[in-house]
N, C-alpha and C positions, 0 to 999 in steps of 0.2 A: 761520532768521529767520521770524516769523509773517506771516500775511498782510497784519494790519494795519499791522506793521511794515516790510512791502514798498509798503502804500498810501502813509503817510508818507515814505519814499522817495524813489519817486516822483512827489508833488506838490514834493517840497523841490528835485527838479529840474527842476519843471515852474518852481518860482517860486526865478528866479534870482536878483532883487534881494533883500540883506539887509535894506531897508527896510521887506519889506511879511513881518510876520509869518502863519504859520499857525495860522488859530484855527477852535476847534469850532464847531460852526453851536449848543455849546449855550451858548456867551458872547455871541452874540447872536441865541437866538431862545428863545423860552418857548412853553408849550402854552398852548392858549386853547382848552381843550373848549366847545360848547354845548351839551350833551343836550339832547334833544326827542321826546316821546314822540307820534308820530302819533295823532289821534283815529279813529277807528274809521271814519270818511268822509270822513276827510282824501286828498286826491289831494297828490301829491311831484312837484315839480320836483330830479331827480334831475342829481348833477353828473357826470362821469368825468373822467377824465387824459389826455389824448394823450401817444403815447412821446417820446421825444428832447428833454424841454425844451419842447414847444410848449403844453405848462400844461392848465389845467380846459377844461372845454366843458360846456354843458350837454346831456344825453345823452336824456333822454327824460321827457316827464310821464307819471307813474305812477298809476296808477287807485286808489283806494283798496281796493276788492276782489282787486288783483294783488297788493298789499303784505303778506307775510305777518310780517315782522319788523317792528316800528311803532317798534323804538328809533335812532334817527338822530341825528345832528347837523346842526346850522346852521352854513353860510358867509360870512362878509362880504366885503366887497373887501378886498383890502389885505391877508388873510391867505396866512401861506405855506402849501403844501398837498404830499403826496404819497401815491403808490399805495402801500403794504405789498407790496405784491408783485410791482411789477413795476420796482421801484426803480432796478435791473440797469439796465432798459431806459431811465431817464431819465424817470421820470414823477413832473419838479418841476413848480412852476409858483406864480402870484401868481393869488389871485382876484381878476380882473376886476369894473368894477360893474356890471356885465351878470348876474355869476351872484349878486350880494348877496341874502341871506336864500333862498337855495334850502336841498339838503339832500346830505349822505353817509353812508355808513355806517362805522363803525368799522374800516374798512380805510383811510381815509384821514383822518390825522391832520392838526390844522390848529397854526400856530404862530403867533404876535405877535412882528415882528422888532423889534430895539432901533434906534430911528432917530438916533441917538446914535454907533451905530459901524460901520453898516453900511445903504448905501444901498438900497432896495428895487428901484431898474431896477438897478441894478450885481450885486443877487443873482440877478433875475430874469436876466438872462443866464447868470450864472455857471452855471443849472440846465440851460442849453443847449450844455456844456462837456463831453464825451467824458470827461475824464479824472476826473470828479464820477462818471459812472457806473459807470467800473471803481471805484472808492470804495465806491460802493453794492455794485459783486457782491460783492467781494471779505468783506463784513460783515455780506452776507445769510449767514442760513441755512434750510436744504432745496434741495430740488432744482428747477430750472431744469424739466427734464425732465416734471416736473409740474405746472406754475407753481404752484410753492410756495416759490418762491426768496426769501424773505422779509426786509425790514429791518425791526426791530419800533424802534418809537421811540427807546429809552436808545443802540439804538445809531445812530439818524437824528443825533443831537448830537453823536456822535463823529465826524462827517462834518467836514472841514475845507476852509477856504476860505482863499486867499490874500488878504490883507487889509490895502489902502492906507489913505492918510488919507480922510477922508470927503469931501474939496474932487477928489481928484481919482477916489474910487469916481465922481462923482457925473458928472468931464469924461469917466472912460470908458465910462461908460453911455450918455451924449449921443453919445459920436464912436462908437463899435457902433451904436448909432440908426439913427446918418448913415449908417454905412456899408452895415446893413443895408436902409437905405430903396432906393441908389443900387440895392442887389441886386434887391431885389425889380422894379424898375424895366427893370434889364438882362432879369428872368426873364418879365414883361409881354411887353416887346418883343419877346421870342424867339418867345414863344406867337401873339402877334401875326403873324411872320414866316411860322412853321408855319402859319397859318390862310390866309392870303394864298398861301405856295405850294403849296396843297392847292387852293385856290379858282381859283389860275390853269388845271389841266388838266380841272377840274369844267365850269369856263365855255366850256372849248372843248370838252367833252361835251355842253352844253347846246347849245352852236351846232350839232353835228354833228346831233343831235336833231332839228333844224330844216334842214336842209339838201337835205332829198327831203322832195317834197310828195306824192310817190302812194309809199303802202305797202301793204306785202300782209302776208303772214305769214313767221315765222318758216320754218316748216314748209317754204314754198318751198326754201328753200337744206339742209334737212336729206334724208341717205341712209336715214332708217326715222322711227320713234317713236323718243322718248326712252324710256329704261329706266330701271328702278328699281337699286338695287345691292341688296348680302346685306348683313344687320346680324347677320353671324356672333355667336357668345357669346364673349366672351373671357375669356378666364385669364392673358392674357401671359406664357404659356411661352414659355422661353426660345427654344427652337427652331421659334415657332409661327409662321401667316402673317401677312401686317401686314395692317390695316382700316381704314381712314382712320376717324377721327374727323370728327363733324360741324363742329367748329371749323378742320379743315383748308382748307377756303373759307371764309374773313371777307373782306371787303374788300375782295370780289375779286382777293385774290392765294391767294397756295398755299403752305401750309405742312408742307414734308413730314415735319416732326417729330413732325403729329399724330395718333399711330395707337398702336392698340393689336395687341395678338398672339391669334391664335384656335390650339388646338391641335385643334379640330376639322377632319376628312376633307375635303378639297376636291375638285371637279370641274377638271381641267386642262383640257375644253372647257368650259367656263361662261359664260355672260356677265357675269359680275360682276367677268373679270381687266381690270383697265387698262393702257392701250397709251401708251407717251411723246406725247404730243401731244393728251388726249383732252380734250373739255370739257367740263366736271362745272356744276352747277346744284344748290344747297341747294333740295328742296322742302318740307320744314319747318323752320323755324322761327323768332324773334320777328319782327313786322310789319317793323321795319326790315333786317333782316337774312336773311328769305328770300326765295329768286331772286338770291342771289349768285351769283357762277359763279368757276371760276376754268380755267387748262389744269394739266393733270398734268404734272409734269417727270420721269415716270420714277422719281425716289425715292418710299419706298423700291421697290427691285425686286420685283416679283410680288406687285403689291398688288391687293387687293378694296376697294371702294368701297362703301360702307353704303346700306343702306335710302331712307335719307332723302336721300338726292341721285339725282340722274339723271344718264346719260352720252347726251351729245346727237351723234346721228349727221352730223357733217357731210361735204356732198356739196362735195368740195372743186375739184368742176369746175365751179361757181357762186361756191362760197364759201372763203374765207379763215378759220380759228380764231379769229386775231388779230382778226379786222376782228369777226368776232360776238361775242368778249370786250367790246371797247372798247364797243358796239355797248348789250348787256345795261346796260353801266353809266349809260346817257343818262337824263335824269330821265324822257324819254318812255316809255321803258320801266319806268322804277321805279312811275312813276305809275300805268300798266297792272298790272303784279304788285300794288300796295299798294289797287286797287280792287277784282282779282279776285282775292287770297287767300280763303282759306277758314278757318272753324272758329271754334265759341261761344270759347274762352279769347278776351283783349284779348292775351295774352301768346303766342301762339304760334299761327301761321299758316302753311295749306299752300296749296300751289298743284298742280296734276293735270298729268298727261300735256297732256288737251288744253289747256288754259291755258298752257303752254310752248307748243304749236305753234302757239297764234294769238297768241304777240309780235308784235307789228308791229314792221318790215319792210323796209328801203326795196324798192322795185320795179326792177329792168335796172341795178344797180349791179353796172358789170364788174367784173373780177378787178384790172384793172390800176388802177381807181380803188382801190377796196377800197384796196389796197396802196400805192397814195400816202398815203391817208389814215392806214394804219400807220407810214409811215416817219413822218412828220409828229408822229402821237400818240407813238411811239417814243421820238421824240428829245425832244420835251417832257416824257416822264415819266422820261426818265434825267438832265433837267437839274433835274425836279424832285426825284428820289431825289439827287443832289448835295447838293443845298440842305439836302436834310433832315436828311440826315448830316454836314453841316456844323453845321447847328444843334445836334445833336445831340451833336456834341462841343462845342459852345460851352455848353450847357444842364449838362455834367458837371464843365466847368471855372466854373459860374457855383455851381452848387451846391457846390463844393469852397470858394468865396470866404470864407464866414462862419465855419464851421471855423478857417480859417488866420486870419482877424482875430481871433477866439475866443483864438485859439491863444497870439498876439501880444502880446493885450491881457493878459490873465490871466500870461503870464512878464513882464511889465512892460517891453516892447519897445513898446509905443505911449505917448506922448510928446508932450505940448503941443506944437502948432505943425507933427503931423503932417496 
């Protein structure tokens, strides 16, 4: 059986009622070329595709002098539109009147749908329909692996749509609307949630910020200077040592997936090995993101720490880890790192040995406060990683929703008076 013959197949299982025939996208759509040949100082409002159905965008104005191909076409609203090459991927869409009279180039072809037998939101979804895209690979030719996986037009018309009467393309476009609106609504809320319980353990960092009115330094409660680490060369052999990567402290947590491998000689007395408990500090880099810190958990084992962070000595018969993590993250503190960073780029900022050691500080905060205070932040940030990971499964079943109405709609299971 051929491929397109296995496409046909399975849409004629996708679309279970006998009422709604399957018809080529070429019995109701036509091409509507514009050519247009750029003048020579002409600047382009150029359009592109988002993958999955989510249609045109407009992508960038283009200078006249960057344009070296000047042959182009015009888009209006209302026309249907798609990528040549990345079709696989689901790059349909309706132009919008937002992108009217812009420009593309002959990779994406435009069409006039027949308003007579096929509704234009009822298509416009339909391009949002998984099973349209295996369509599309299945009819492309070249390879994926190059993006060269291509649908050239003759066979964009062999593309086929499941095809009710036009009164009710027209209800299942309005109840998809509806349903998508509610989604989108649920996905607001969610992000809303996640902001909120991110903002609840922030504000009691800012209180804690506030809480000692005489501060000293950092330096007080540390056992040396901070250190630099080794920004070994790596090759990630197989058998080679792990490095932490600089994205392993983001956000002040720790990620110990983020390392590469050096098969370069190491020093087994060095100060570059790190010990389970140690506390690390990004010293370069961007404004918002260095002077992150995070603790090392140990993974991977016998690991080296790079260049660009510090491992800070604490003297743990003053101080707590815990309590100077929590500590680093206070906007009091951030505030101090984001006035005394260093360096001409706007995009990437260091901070020194001595600028770590004069953080401020609180002054004669015991061990046993310290550690109230841990229990406290502890257990508010495990109720808030709760939350998040609940949301978080709520955000994968919220995003599954459309799909399955998708799904519904198009085998002709949705129904007046759903």
């Amino acid at each position: 059986m051929t491929s397109t013959a296995n496409t046909v197949e399975a849409l004629n299982r996708v679309c279970k009622t006998t009422r709604w025939p399957l018809v080529k996208f070429g019995e109701i759509l036509r091409p509507n070329k514009r050519p247009y040949m750029l003048g020579s100082e002409e600047d382009a409002n150029l359009v592109g595709m988002r993958l999955y159905g989510h249609g045109p965008f407009h992508r960038e104005l283009k200078s006249a002098s960057n344009i070296r191909k000047k042959s182009h076409f015009v888009i209006k609203a209302g026309d249907v539109i798609y990528n040549k090459l990345f079709a696989w991927k689901g790059t349909f869409g309706v132009v919008p009147p937002e992108l009217d009279g812009m420009f593309v180039s002959d990779k994406f072809p435009t069409y006039e749908h027949d308003g007579t037998k096929v509704h234009l939101d009822y298509l416009n979804w339909f391009f949002r329909y998984p099973p349209l895209w295996e369509q599309a690979r299945q009819m492309s030719t070249g390879s994926a692996a190059l993006s060269k996986l291509t649908l050239n037009p003759p066979r964009f018309l062999d593309l086929q749509i499941p095809l009710p009467p036009l009164k009710e393309q027209q209800w299942l476009a309005s109840k998809i609307g509806q349903f998508a609106a509610y989604i989108e609504e649920a996905k607001s809320l969610r992000v809303l949630s996640d902001i909120e319980a991110a903002a609840l353990l922030k504000s009691r960092l800012n209180a804690l910020g506030h809480d000692f009115h005489e501060l000293g330094e950092l330096a007080d409660v540390l056992a040396g200077k901070p250190r630099n680490g080794w920004s070994a060369r790596c090759d990630n052999a197989e058998d080679g040592t792990p490095v932490l990567a600089l994205s392993a402290v983001t956000g002040y947590s720790y990620d110990p997936t983020a390392f590469k491998r050096t098969s370069l000689p190491t020093d087994k007395n060095a100060h570059y090995w790190l010990r389970a408990g140690d506390l690390l500090i990004t010293r370069s880099n961007t404004p918002e993101l260095v002077g992150h810190a995070a603790i090392y958990d140990g993974e991977p084992d016998r690991c080296i720490y790079p260049d660009l962070m510090m491992r800070l000595p604490v003297n743990d018969r003053v101080a707590d880890t815990r309590f100077i993590w929590f500590w680093l993250q206070t906007p009091l503190v951030r505030k101090y790192i984001n006035s005394h960073a260093k360096g001409t780029s706007p995009t990437m900022k260091k901070i020194s040995q001595g600028i770590v050691m004069r953080i401020p500080f609180p002054v004669g905060i015991t061990l046993e406060e310290q550690r109230r205070i841990i229990s406290y932040l502890e257990g508010l940030q495990v109720k808030v990683n709760r939350l998040m990971a609940f949301q978080k499964r709520t955000a994968d079943e919220i995003d599954a929703l459309l799909p399955a109405i998708l799904d519904k709609a198009f085998k002709g299971e949705l129904q007046p008076g759903v």
